[in-house]
N, CA, C and O atoms as a GROMACS GRO file, in nm:
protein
  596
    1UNK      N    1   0.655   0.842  -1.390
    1UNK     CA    2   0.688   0.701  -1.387
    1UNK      C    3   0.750   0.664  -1.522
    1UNK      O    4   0.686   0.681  -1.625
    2UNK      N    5   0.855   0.622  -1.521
    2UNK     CA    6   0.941   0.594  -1.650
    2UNK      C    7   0.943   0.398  -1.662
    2UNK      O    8   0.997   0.330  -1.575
    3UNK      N    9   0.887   0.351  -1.760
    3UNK     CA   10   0.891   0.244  -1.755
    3UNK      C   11   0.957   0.176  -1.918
    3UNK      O   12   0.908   0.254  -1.999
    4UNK      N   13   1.005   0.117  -1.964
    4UNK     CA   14   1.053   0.072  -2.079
    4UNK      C   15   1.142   0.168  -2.187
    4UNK      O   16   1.204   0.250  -2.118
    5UNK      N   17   1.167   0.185  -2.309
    5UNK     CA   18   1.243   0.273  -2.391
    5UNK      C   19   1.144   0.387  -2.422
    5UNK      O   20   1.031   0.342  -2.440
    6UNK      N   21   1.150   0.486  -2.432
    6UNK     CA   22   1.108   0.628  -2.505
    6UNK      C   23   1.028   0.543  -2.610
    6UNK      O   24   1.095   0.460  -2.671
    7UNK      N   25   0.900   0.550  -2.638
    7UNK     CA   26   0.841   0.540  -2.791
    7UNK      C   27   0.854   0.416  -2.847
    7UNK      O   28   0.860   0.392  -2.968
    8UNK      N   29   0.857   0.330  -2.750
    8UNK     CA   30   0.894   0.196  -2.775
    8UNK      C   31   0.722   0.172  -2.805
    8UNK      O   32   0.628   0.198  -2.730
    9UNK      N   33   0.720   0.096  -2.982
    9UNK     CA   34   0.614   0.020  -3.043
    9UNK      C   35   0.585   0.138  -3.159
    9UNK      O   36   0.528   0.105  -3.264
   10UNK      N   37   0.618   0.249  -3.141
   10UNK     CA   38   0.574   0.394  -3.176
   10UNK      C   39   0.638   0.391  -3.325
   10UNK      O   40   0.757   0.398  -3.294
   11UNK      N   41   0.636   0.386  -3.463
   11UNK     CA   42   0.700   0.425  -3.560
   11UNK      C   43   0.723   0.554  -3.622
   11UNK      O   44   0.651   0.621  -3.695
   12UNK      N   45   0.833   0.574  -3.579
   12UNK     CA   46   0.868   0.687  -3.644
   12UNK      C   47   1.004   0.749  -3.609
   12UNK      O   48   1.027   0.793  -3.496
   13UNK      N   49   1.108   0.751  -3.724
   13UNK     CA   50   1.213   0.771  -3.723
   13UNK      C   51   1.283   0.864  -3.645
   13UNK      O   52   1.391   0.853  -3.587
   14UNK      N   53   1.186   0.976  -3.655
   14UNK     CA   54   1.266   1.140  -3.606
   14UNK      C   55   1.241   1.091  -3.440
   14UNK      O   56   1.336   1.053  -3.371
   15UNK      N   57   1.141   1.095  -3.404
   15UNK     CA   58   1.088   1.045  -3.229
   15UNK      C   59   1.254   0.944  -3.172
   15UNK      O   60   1.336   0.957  -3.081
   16UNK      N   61   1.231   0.833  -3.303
   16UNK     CA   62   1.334   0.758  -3.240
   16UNK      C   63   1.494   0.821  -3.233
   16UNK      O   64   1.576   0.797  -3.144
   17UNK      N   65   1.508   0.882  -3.317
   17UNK     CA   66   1.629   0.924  -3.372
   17UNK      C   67   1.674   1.048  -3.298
   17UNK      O   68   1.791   1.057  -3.260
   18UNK      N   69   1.572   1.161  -3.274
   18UNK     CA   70   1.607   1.284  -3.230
   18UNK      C   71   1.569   1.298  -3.051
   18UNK      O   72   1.636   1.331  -2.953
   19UNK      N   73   1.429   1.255  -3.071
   19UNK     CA   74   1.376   1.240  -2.904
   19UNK      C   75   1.393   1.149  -2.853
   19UNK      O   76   1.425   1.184  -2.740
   20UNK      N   77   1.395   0.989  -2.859
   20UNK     CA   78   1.407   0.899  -2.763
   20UNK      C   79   1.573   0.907  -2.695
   20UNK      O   80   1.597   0.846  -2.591
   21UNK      N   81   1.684   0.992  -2.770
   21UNK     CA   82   1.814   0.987  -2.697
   21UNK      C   83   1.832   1.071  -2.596
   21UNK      O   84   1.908   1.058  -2.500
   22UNK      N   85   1.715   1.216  -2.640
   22UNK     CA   86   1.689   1.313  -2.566
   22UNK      C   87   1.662   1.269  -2.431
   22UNK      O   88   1.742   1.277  -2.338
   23UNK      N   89   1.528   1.215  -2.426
   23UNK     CA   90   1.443   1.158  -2.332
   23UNK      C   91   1.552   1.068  -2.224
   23UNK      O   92   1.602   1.115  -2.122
   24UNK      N   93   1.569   0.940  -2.272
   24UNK     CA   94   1.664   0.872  -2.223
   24UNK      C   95   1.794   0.911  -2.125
   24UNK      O   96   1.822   0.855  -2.019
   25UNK      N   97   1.870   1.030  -2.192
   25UNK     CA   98   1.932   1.165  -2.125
   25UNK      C   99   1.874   1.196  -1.997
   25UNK      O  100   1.916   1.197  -1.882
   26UNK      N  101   1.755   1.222  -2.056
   26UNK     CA  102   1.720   1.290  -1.909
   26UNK      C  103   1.704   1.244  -1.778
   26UNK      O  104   1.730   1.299  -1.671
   27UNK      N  105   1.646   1.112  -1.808
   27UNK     CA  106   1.597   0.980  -1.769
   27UNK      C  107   1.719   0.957  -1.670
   27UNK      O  108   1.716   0.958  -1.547
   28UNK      N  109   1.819   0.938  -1.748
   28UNK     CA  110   1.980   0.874  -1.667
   28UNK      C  111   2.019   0.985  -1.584
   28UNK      O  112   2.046   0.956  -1.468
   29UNK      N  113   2.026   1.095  -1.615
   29UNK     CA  114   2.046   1.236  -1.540
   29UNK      C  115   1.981   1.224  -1.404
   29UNK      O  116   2.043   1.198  -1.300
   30UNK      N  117   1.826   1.249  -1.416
   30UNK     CA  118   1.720   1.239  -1.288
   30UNK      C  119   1.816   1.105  -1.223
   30UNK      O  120   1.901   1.122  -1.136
   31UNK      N  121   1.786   0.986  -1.278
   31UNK     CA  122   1.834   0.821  -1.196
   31UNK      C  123   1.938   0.899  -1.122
   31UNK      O  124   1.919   0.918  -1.001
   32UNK      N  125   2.061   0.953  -1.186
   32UNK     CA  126   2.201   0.963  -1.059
   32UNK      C  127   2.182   1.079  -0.992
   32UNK      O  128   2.285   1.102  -0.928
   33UNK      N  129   2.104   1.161  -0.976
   33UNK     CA  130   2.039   1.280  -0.921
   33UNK      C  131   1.974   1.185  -0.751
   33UNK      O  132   2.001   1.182  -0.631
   34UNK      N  133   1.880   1.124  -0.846
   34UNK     CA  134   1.801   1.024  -0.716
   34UNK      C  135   1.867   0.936  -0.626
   34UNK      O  136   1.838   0.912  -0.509
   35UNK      N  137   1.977   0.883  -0.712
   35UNK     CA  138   2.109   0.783  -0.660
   35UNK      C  139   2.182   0.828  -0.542
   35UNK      O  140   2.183   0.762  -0.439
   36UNK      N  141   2.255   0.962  -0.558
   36UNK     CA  142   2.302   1.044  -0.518
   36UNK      C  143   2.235   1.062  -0.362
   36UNK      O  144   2.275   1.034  -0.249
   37UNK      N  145   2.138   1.112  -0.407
   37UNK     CA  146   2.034   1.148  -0.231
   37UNK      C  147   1.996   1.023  -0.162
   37UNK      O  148   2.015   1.023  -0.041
   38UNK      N  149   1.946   0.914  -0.217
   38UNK     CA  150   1.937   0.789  -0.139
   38UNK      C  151   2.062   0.755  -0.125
   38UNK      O  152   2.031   0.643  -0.085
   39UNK      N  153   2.214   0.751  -0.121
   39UNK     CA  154   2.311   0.696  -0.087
   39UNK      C  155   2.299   0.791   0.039
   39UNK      O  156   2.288   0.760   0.158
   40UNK      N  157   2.305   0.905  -0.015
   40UNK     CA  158   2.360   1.000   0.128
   40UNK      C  159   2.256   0.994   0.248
   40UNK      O  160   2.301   1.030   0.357
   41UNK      N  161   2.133   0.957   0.243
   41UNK     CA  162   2.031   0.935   0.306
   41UNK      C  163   2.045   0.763   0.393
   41UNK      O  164   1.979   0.716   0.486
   42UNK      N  165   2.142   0.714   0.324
   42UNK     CA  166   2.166   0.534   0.342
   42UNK      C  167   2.090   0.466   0.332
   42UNK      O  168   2.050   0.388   0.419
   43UNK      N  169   2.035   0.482   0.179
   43UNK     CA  170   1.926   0.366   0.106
   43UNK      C  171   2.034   0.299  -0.017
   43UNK      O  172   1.991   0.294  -0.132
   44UNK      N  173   2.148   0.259   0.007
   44UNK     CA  174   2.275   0.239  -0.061
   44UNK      C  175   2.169   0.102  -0.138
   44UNK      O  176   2.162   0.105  -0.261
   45UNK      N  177   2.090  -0.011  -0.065
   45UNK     CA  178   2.048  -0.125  -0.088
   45UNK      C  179   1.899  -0.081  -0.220
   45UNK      O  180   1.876  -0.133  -0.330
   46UNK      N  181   1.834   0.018  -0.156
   46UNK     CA  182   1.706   0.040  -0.256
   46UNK      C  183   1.774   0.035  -0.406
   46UNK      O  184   1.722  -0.027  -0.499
   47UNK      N  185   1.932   0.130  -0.420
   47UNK     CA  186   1.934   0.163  -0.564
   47UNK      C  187   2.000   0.059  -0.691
   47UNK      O  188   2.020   0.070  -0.812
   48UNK      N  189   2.016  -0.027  -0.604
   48UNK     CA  190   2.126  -0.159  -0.671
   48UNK      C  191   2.079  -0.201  -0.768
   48UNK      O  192   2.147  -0.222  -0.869
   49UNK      N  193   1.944  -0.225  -0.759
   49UNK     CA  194   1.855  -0.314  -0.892
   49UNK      C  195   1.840  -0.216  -1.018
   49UNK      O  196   1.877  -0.232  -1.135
   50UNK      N  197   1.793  -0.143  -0.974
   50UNK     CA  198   1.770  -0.025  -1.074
   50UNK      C  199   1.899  -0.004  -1.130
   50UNK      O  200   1.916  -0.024  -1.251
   51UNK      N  201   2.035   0.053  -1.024
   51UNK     CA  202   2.118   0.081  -1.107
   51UNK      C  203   2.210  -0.072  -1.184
   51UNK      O  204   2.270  -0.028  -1.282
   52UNK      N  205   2.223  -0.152  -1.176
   52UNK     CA  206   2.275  -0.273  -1.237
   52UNK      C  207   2.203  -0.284  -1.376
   52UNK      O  208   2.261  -0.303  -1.482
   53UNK      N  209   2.021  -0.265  -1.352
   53UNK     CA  210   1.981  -0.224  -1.501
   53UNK      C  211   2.059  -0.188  -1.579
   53UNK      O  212   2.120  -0.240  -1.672
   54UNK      N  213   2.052  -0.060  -1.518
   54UNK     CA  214   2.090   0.075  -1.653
   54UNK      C  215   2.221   0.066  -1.650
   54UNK      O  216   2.260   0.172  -1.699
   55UNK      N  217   2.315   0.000  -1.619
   55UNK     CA  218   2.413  -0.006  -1.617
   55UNK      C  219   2.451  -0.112  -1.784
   55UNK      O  220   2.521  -0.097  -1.884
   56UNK      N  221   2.372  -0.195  -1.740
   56UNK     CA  222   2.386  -0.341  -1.854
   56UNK      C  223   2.340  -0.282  -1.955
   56UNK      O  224   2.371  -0.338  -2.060
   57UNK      N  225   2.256  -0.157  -1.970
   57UNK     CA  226   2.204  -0.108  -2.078
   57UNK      C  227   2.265   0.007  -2.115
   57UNK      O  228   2.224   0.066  -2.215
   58UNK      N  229   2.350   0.047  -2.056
   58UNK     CA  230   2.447   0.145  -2.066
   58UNK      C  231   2.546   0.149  -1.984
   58UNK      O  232   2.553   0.206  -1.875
   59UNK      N  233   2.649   0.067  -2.058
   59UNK     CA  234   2.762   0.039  -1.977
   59UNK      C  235   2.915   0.145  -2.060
   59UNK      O  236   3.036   0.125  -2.052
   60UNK      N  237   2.867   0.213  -2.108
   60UNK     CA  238   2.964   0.342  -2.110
   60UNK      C  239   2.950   0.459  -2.028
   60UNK      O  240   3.019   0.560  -2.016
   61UNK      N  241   2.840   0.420  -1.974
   61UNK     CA  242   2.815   0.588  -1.915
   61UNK      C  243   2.841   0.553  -1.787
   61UNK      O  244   2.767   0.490  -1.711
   62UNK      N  245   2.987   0.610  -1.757
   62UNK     CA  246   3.117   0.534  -1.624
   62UNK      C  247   3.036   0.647  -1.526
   62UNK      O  248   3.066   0.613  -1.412
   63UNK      N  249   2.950   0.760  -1.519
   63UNK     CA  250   2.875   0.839  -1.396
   63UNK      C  251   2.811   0.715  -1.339
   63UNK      O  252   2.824   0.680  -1.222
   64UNK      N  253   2.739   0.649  -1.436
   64UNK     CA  254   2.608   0.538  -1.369
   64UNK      C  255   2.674   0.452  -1.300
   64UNK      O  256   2.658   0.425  -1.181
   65UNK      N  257   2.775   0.392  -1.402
   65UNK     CA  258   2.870   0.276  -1.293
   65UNK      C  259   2.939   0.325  -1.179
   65UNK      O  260   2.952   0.251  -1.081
   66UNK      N  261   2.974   0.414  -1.180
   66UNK     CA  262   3.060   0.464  -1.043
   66UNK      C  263   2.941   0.470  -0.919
   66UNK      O  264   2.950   0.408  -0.813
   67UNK      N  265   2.843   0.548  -0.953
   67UNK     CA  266   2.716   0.536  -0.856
   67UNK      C  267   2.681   0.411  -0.801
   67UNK      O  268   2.644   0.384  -0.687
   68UNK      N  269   2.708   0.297  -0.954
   68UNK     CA  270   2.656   0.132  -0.872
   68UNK      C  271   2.763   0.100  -0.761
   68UNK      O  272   2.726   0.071  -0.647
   69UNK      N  273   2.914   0.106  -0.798
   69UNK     CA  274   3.031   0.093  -0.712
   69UNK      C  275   3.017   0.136  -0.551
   69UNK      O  276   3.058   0.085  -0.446
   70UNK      N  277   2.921   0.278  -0.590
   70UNK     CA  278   2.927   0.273  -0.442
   70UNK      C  279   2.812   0.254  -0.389
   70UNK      O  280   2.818   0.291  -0.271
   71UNK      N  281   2.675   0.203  -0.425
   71UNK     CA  282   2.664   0.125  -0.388
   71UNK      C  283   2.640   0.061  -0.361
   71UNK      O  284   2.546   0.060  -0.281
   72UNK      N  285   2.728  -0.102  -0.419
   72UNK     CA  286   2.752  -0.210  -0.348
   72UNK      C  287   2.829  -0.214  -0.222
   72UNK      O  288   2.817  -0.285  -0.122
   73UNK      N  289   2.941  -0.086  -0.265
   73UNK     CA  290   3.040  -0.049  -0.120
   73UNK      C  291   2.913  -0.070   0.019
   73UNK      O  292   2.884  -0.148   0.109
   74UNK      N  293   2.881   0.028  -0.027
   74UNK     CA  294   2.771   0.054   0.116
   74UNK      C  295   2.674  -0.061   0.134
   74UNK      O  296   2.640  -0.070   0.252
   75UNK      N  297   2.636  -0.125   0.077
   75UNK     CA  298   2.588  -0.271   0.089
   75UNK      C  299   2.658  -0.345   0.175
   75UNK      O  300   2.611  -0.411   0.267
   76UNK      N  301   2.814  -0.331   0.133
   76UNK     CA  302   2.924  -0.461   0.194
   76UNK      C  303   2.933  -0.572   0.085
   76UNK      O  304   2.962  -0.688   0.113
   77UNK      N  305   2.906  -0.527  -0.041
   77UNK     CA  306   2.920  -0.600  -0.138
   77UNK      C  307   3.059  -0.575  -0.180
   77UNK      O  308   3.053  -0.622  -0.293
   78UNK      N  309   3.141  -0.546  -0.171
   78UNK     CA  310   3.314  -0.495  -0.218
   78UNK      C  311   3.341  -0.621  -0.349
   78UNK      O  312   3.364  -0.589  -0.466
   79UNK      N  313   3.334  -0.745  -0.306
   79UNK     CA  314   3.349  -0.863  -0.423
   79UNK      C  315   3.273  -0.881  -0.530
   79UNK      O  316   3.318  -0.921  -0.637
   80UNK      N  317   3.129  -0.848  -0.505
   80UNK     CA  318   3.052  -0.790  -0.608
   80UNK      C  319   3.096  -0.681  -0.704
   80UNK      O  320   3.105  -0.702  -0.825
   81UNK      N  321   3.126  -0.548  -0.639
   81UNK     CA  322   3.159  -0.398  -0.710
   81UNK      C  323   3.293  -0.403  -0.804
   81UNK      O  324   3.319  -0.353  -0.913
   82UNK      N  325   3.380  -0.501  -0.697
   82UNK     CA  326   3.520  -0.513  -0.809
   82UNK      C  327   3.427  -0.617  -0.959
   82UNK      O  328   3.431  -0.569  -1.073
   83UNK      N  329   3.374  -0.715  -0.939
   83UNK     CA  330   3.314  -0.785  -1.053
   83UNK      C  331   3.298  -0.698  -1.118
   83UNK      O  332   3.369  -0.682  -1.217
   84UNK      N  333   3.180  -0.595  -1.080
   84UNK     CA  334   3.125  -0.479  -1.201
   84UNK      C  335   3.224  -0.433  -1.234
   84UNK      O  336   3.211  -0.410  -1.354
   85UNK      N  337   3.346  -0.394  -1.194
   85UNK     CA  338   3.412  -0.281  -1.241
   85UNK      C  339   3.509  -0.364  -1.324
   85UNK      O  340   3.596  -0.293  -1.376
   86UNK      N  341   3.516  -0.456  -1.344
   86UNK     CA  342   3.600  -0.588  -1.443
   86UNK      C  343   3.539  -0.586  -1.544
   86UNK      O  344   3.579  -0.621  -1.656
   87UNK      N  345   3.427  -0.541  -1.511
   87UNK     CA  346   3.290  -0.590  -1.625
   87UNK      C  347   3.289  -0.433  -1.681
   87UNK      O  348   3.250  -0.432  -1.797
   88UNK      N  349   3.310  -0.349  -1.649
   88UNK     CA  350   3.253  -0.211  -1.707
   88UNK      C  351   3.370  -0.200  -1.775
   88UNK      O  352   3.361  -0.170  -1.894
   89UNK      N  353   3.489  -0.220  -1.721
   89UNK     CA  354   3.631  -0.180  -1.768
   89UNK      C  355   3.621  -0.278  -1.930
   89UNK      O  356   3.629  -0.233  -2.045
   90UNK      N  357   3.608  -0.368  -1.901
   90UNK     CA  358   3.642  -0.473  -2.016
   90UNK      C  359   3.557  -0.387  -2.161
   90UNK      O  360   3.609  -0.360  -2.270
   91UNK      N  361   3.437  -0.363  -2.124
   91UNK     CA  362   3.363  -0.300  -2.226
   91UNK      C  363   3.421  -0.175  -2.317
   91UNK      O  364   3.441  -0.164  -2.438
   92UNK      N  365   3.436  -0.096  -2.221
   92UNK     CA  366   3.490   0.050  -2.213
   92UNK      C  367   3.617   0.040  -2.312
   92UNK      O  368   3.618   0.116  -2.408
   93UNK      N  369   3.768  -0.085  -2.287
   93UNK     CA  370   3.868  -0.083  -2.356
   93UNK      C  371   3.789  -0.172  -2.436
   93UNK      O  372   3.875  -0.160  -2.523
   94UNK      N  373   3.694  -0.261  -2.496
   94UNK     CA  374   3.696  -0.307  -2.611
   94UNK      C  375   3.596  -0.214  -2.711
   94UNK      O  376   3.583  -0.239  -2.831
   95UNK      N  377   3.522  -0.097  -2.638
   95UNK     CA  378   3.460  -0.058  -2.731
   95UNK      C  379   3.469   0.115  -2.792
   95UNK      O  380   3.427   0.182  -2.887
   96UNK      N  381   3.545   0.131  -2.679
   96UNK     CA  382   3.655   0.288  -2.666
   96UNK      C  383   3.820   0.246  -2.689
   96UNK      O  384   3.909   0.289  -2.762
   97UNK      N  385   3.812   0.151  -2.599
   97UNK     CA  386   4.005   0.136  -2.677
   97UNK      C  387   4.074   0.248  -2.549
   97UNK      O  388   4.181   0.308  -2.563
   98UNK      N  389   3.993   0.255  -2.437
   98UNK     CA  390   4.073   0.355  -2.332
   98UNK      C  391   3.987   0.305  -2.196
   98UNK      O  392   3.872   0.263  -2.180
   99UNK      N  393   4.088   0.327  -2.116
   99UNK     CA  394   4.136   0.294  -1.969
   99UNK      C  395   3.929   0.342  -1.922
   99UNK      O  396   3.854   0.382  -2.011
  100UNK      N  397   3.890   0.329  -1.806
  100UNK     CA  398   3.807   0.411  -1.769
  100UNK      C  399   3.850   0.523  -1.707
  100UNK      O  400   3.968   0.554  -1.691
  101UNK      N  401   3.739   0.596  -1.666
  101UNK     CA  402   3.792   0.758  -1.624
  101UNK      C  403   3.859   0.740  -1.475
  101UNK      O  404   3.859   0.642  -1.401
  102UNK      N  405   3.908   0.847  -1.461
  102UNK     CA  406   4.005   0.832  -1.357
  102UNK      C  407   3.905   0.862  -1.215
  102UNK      O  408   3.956   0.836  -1.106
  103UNK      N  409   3.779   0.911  -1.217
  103UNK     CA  410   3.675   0.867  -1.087
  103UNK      C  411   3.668   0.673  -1.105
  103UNK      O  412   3.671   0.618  -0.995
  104UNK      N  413   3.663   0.615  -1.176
  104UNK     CA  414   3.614   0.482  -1.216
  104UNK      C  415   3.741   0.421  -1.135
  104UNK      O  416   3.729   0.360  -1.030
  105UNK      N  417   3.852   0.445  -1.193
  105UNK     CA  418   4.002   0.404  -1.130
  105UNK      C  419   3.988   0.417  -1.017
  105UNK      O  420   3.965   0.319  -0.947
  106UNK      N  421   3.996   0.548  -0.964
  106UNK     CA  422   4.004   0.588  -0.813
  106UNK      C  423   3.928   0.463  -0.711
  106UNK      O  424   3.978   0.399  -0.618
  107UNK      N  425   3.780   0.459  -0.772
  107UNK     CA  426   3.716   0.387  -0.690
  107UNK      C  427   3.735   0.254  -0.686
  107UNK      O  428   3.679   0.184  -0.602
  108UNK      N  429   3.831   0.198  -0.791
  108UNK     CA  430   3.865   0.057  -0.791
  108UNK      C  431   4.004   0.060  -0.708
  108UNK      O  432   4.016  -0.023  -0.618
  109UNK      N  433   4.069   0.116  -0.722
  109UNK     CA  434   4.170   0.147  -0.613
  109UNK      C  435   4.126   0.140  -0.503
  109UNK      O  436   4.204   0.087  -0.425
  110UNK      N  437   3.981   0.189  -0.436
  110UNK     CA  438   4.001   0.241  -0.317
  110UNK      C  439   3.899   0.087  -0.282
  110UNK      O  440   3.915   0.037  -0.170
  111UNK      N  441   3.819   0.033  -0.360
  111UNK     CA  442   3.771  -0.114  -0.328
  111UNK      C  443   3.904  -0.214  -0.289
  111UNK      O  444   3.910  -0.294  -0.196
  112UNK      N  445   3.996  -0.188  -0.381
  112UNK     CA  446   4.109  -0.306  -0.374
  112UNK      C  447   4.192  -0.304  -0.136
  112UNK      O  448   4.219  -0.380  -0.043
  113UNK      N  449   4.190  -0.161  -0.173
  113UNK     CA  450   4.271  -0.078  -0.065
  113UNK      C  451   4.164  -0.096   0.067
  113UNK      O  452   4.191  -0.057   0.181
  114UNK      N  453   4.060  -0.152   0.034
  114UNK     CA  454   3.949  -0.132   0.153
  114UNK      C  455   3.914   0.003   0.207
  114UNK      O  456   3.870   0.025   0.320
  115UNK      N  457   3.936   0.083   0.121
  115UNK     CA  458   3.874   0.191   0.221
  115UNK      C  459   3.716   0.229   0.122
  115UNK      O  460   3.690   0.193   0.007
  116UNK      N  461   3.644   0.301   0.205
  116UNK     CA  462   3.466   0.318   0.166
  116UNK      C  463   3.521   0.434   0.042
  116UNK      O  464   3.617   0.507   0.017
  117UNK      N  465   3.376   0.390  -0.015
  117UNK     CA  466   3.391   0.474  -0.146
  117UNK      C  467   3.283   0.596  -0.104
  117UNK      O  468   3.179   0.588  -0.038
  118UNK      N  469   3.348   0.718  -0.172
  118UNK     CA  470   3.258   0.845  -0.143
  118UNK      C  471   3.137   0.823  -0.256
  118UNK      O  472   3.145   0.747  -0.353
  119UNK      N  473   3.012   0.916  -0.218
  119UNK     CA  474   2.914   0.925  -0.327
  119UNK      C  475   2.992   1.028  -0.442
  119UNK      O  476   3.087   1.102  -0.417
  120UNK      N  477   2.928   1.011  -0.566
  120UNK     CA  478   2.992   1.126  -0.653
  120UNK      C  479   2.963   1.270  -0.584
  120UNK      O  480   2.866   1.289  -0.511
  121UNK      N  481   3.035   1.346  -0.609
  121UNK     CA  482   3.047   1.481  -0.603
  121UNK      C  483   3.024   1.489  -0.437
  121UNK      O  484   2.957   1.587  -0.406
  122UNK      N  485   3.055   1.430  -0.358
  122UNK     CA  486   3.101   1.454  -0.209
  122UNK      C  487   3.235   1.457  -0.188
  122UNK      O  488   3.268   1.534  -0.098
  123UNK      N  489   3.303   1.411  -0.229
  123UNK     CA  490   3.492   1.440  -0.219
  123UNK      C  491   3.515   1.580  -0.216
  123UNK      O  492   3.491   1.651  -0.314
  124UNK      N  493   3.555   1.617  -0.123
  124UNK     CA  494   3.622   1.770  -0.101
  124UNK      C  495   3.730   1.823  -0.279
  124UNK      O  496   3.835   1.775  -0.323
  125UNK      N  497   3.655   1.916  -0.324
  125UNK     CA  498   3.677   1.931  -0.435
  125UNK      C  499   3.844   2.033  -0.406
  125UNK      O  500   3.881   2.085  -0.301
  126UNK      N  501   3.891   2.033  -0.499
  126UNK     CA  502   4.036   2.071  -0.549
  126UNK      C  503   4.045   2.200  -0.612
  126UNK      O  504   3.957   2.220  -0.695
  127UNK      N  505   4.143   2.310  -0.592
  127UNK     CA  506   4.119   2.453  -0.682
  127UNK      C  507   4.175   2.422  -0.760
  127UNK      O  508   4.178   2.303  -0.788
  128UNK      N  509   4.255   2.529  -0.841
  128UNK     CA  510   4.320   2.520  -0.968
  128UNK      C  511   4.451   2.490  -0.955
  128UNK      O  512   4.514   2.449  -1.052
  129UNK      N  513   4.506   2.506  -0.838
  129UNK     CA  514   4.596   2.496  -0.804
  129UNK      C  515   4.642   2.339  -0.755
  129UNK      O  516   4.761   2.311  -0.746
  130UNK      N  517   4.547   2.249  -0.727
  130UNK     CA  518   4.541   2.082  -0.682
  130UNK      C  519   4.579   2.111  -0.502
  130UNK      O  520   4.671   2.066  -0.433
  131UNK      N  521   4.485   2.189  -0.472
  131UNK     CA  522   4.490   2.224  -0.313
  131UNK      C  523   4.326   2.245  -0.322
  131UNK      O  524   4.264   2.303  -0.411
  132UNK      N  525   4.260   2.163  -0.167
  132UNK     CA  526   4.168   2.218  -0.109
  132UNK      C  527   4.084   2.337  -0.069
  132UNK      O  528   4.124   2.389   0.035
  133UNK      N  529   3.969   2.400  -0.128
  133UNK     CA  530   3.915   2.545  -0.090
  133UNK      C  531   3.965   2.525   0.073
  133UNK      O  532   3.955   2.419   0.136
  134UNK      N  533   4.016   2.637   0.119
  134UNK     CA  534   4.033   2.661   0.269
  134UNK      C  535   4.090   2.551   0.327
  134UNK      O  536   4.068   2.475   0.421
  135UNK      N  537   4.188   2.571   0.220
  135UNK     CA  538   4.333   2.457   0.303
  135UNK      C  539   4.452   2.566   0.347
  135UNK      O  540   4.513   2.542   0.451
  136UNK      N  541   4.487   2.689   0.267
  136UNK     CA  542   4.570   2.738   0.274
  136UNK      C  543   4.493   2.876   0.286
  136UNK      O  544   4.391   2.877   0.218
  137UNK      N  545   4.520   3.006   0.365
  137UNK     CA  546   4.458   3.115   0.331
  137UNK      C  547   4.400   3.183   0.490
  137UNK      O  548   4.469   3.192   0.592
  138UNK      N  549   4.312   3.208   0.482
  138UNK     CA  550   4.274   3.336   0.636
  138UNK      C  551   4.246   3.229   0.734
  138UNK      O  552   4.199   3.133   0.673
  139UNK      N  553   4.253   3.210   0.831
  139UNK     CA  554   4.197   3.125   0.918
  139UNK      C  555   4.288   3.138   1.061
  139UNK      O  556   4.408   3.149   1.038
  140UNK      N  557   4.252   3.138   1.195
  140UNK     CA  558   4.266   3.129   1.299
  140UNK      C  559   4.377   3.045   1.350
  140UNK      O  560   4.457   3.072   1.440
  141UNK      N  561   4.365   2.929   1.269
  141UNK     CA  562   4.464   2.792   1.328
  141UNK      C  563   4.601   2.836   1.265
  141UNK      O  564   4.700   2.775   1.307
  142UNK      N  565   4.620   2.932   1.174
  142UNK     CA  566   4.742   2.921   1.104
  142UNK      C  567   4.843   3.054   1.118
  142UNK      O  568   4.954   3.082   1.073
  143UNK      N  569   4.729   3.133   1.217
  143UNK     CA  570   4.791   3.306   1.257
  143UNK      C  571   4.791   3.334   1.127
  143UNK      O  572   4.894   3.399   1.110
  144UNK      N  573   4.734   3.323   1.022
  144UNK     CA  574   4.693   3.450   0.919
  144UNK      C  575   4.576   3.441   0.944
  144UNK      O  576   4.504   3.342   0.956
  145UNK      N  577   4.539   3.630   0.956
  145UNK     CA  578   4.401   3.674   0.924
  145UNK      C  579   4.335   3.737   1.128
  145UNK      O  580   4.225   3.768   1.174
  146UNK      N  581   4.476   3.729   1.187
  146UNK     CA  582   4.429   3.735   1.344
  146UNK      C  583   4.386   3.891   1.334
  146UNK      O  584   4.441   3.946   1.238
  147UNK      N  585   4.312   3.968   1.402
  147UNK     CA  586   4.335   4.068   1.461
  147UNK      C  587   4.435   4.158   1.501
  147UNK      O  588   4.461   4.155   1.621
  148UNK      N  589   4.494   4.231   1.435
  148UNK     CA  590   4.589   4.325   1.488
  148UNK      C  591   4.769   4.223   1.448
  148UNK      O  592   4.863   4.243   1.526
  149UNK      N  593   4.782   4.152   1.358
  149UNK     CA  594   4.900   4.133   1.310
  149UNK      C  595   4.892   4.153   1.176
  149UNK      O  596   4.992   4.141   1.106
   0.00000   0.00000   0.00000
């Protein structure tokens, strides 16, 4: 059960300095781990509160916000998620001085465009080449790889 900051009341420099960023790390890691499986499970509504938290309390770390984006998507909040992402963006160029990451973009694009936003790391991933695993290559539908040609 994780409740308040690492060592919060606790004095002592190194704890705060070396372990509470540690801790915290891990903390945010597990959260979009958990995020992740309740979206895909369609508890899109359980994770909103929690993630809007940690979001306001860490509004650089564009993994957490992209997770809230979707979702509010899956809520049916879309007017809400563009807000956040006005709100994350604004931070990001006044306190980095750069665009957000291009998952952050994508998904504001795809709010504007109406179409549903994927969970992280469910998008059919890309080779090295910017082609789909088993888009091109042995397969049945394409007569490479038949029997006897």
């Amino acid at each position: 059960m994780w409740r308040g900051q690492p060592f919060d009341g606790v004095s002592s420099r190194w704890l705060e300095e070396v372990q509470a960023p540690r801790l915290t790390e891990r903390y945010l890691t597990a959260l979009e781990r958990r995020t992740d499986l309740d979206l895909l499970a369609g508890r899109a509504a359980d994770t909103v509160p929690e993630l809007s938290e940690q979001v306001v309390r860490h509004p650089l770390r564009e993994s957490l916000a992209l997770r809230l984006l979707v979702a509010l998507d899956r809520c049916g909040r879309q007017a809400e998620a563009l807000r956040w992402y006005a709100r994350i963006r604004a931070v990001i160029t006044r306190e980095l001085g750069v665009e957000p990451n291009r998952e952050l973009r994508r998904a504001h694009a795809d709010l504007l465009a109406g179409r549903p936003l994927d969970p992280p790391g469910t998008a059919p991933a890309q080779g090295r080449w910017g082609h789909r695993p088993g888009e091109y290559g042995l397969n049945r539908s394409n007569g490479f790889g038949r029997p006897g040609r």
